[in-house]
N, C-alpha and C positions, 0 to 999 in steps of 0.2 A: 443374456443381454450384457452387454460389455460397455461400461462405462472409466473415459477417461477423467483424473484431476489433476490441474495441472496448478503452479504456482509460481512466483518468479524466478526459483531454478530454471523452468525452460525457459524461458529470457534470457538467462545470462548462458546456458547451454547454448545458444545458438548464436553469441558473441553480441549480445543486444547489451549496450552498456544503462543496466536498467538497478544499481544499487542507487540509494538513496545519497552515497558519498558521489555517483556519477551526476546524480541531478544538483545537489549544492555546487557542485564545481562548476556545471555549464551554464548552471544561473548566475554567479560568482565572475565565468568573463564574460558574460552578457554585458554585464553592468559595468565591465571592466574595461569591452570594448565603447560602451560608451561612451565615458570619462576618459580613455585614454586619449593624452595630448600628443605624446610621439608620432614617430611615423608610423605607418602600418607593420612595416617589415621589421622594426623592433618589438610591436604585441606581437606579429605574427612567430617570430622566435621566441619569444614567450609563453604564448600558445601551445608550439609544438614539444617542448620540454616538461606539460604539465599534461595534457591531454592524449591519450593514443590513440582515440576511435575519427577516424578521416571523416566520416561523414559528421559529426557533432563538431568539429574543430571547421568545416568549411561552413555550416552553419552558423560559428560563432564570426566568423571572417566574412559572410554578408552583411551579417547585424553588420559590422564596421563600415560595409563599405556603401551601406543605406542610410546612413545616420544623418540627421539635417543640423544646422546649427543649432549650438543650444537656446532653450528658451525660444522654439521655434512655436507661433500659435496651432499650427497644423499636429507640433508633436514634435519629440526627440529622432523619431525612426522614421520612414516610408515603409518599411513593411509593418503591417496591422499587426501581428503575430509578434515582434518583437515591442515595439512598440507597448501591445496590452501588458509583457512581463515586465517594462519598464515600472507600468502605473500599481501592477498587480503585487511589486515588492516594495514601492516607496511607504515608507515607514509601517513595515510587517511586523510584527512581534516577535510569531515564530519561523521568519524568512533569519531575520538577524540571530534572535536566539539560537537556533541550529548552526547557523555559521560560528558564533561563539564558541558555543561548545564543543564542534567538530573541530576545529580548527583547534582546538588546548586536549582534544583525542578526550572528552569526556562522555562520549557516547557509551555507549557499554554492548557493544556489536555490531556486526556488519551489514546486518540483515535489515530490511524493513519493521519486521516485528521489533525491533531493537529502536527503532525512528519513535513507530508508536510507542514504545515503552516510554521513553520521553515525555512525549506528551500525557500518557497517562501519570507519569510524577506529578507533575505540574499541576494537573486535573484534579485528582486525587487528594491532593494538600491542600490546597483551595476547596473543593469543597466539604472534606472533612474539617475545617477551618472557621467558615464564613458562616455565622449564624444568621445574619438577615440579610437578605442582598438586596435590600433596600437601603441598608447604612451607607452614608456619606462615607468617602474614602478621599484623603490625600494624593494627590498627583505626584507626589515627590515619590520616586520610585523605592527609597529604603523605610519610608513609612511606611508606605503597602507591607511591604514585606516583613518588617521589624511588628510590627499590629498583625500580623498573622504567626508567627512563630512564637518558637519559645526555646530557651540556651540549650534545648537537646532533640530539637528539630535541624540543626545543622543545613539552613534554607540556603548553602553557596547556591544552586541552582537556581532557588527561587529568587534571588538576590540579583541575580545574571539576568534575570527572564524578566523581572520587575522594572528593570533597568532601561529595559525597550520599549516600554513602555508611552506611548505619546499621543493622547485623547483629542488635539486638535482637528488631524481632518477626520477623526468618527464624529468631535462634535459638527463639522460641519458638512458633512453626509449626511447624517443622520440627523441634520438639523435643530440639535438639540443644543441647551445652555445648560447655567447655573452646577449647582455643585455635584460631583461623579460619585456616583454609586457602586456597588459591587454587582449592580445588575450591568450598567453600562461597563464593567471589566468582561464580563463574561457574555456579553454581547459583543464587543472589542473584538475581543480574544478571536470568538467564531467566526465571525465575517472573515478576521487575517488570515482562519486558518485555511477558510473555502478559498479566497487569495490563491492562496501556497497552492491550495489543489488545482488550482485553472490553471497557474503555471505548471504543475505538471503534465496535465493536458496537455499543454502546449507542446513539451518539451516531447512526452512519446509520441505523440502522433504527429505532428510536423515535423520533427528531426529525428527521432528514433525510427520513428514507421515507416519511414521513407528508404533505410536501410534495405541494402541485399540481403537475402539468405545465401549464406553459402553451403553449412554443411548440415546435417541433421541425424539426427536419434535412430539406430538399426533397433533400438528397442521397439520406440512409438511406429519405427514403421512396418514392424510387423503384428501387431495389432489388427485385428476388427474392430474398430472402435463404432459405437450405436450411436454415442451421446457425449458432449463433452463439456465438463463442469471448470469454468474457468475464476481462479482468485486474482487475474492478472487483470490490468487496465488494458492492455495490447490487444490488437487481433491476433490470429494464428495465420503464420506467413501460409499463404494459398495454393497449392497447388506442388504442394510437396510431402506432403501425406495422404497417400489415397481414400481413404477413410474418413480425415478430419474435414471433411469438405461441407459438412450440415453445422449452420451457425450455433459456436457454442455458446453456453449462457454463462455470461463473465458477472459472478455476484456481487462484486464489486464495483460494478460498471466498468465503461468503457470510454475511451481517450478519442473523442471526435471535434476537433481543435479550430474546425469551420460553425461547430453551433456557439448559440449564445451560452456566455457564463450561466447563467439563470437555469439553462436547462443540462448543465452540469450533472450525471450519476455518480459522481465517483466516491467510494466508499472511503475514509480514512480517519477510524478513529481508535477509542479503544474498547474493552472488554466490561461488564461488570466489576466492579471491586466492592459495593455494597454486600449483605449477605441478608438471607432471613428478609423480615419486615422492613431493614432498612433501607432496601433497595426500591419500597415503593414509596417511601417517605422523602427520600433525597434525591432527588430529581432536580436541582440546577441546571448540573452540568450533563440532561441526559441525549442532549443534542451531541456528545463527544462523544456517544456510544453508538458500535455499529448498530446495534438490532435497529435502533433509532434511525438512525440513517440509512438500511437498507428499506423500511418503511417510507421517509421521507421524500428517498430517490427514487423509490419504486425497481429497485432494481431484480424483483421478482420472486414467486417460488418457482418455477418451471422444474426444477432438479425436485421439488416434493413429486409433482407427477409423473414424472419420471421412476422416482422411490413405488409410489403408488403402485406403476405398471408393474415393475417387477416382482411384488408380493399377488402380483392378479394372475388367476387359471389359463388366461389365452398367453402368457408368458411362458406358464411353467410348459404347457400342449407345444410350445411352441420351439421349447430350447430342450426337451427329453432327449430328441437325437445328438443333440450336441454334447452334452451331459455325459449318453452313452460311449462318446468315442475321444471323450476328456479322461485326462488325469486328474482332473477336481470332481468332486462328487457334489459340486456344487450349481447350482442354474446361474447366477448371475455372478459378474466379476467384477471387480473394482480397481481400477489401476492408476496411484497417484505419483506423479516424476514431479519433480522439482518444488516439491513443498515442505515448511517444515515443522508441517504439525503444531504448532503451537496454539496455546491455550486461548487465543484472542480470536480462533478460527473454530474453538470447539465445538459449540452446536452445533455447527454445520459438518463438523469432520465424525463426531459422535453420532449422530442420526446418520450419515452412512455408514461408516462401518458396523453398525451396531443393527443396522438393516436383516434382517431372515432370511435364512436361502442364501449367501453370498460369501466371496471371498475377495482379501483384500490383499493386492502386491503394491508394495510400497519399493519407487528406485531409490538408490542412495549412490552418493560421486563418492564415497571412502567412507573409512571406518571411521572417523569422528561426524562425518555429516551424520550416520546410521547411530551414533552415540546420542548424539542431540535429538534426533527423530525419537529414538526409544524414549528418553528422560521426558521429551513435550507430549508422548502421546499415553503415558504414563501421569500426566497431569488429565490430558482430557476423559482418560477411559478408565483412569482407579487402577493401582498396581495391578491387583487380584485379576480385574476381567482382562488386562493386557497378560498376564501370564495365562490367563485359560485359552484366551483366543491365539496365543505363539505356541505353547508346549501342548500340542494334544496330536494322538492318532491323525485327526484331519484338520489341522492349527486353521483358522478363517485371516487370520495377519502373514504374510510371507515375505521377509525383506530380498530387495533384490538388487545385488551390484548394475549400477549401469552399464553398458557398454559405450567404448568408445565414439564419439562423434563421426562421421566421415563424411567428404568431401560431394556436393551433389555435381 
């Protein structure tokens, strides 16, 4: 049985402008097309010198040309879609904070896992921090901040993030008075982040998903693929892999920008950083953890039963002939493009590969994507069983160059 993983490498393999520096920017002249007072053809030359992807830049160039007067009762926009990003980033926490920081190049990578690591700073210091989150807390953004550190926490970040900080319309969402707590910060906090994530929604599956395919993977298309395990929000463009055609199960959920906020799946948080005992103990902030939110979203185990099948008899009866006329001595295969292993994806990457009976090909675009692949899966799988499973007579790990894209 042959099972694909894919991650947002194939996204960006197939020209889908899907980094996390592509979504800050298209949010960025969302609000830009807004507020702008010029003419159009002075954004729209603006636009075109900051943006390269034609379908997200004509995207952005509706928003403008749908926009109603300001302080309109009906709403800023006529389209609903853009419209809800207007409401879903007025005064975000971490919509501005992420602008902040990208914007002074303080991210510390390119990648998504690099987004989350941010947010997990934040998270992490806070709650290793906060000893009652009940305590009254100061609205002045450097009290927070300065009342949680100390001269060799070096909190620039949190300083930055505290700064954004503005309890008015939570208190008056959520209906609440009187003096702020450190529960009402990290109830705050959550609401703006799920925010951010409906704007993302928004942004791949009404502007990203609407994209062409043009070209695709001679790897993935010569596959058999049984089943396919997706870390992406995306669908998989249809009808261009003959194989990938049975709905994959995306664990993260998936970007469908016509349902309501509320029934929202999408995964986006980070990893444990607790250890031992303490991790049942500290619980605040456990709503920013995936396991947490793949429970909450419900976004499935479908890939255990699948695990399942292929440790079961009518598998093995089933794949002997194949076996026989393989170069693996193995029944089942495992084949991951475009992911990069990292530590905040471990359970999940470590319960497959560590699966019985199987083997794993992992693609890599260069010798430093396959650098970084090795060092994060070396965090998930322990030196020792990553050197057993690469250096043996029959290694179960296989890296494998990609091949070139080509035109469909």
């Amino acid at each position: 049985m042959n099972m694909l993983i894919i991650g947002n490498g194939f996204d960006l393999a197939h020209d889908r402008p899907t980094t996390y520096a592509d979504f800050l920017k298209f949010l960025d002249y969302i609000l830009l097309a807004r507020d702008f007072l010029a003419d159009k053809s002075q954004f729209e030359n603006n636009l075109a010198t900051d943006i390269n992807c034609c379908a997200v830049k004509e995207y952005i160039l509706s928003s403008f040309d749908t926009r109603r007067n300001p302080g309109a009762e009906t709403g800023w926009n006529k389209n609903t879609a853009v419209q809800e990003l207007y409401e879903c980033l007025d005064n975000n926490i971490w919509y501005e904070y992420f602008c902040s920081i990208h914007k002074e190049n303080k991210i510390r990578g390119n990648n998504w896992i690099d987004f989350e690591g941010e947010i997990r700073e934040i998270i992490e210091f806070l709650d290793r921090k906060i000893v009652n989150i009940y305590d009254q807390i100061n609205c002045v953004y450097d009290e927070i901040a300065s009342s949680l550190s100390t001269p060799d926490d070096a909190p620039s970040k949190l300083t930055c993030f505290c700064s954004k900080i503005n309890f008015t319309d939570y208190k008056r969402i959520n209906k609440t008075s009187g003096p702020v707590t450190y529960f009402n910060l990290i109830e705050k906090t959550y609401q703006d982040l799920q925010r951010l994530i409906r704007c993302l929604e928004i942004y791949l599956d009404d502007c990203v998903g609407k994209m062409p395919i043009l070209h695709y993977s001679p790897d993935i298309w010569e596959l058999d693929i049984d089943y396919v395990l997706s870390f992406n929000y995306t669908s998989i463009p249809l009808g261009i892999y003959p194989s990938l055609n049975a709905q994959p199960h995306n664990i993260h959920g998936c970007a469908e920008a016509k349902r309501l906020p509320a029934e929202n799946n999408m995964v986006l948080g980070v990893n444990e950083y607790w250890v031992g005992d303490d991790k049942n103990t500290h619980t605040n902030f456990n709503l920013y953890k995936k396991f947490v939110q793949r429970i909450i979203k419900e976004t499935g185990i479908d890939y255990k039963r699948v695990l399942r099948y292929m440790q079961s008899e009518d598998n093995k009866r089933k794949t002997v002939l194949e076996v026989k006329n393989s170069d693996s001595p193995y029944t089942n295969h495992f084949y991951i493009f475009g992911h990069s292993l990292d530590i905040t994806d471990g359970d999940i990457l470590r319960e497959i590969i560590e699966t019985d009976d199987t083997d794993t090909t992992i693609f890599y675009r260069d010798k430093q994507q396959q650098a970084n692949q090795i060092a994060n899966l070396s965090k998930v799988l322990g030196q020792d069983e990553l050197l057993k499973r690469t250096f043996s007579i029959s290694p179960t790990i296989i890296f494998k160059k990609q091949a070139d894209m080509k035109e469909l």
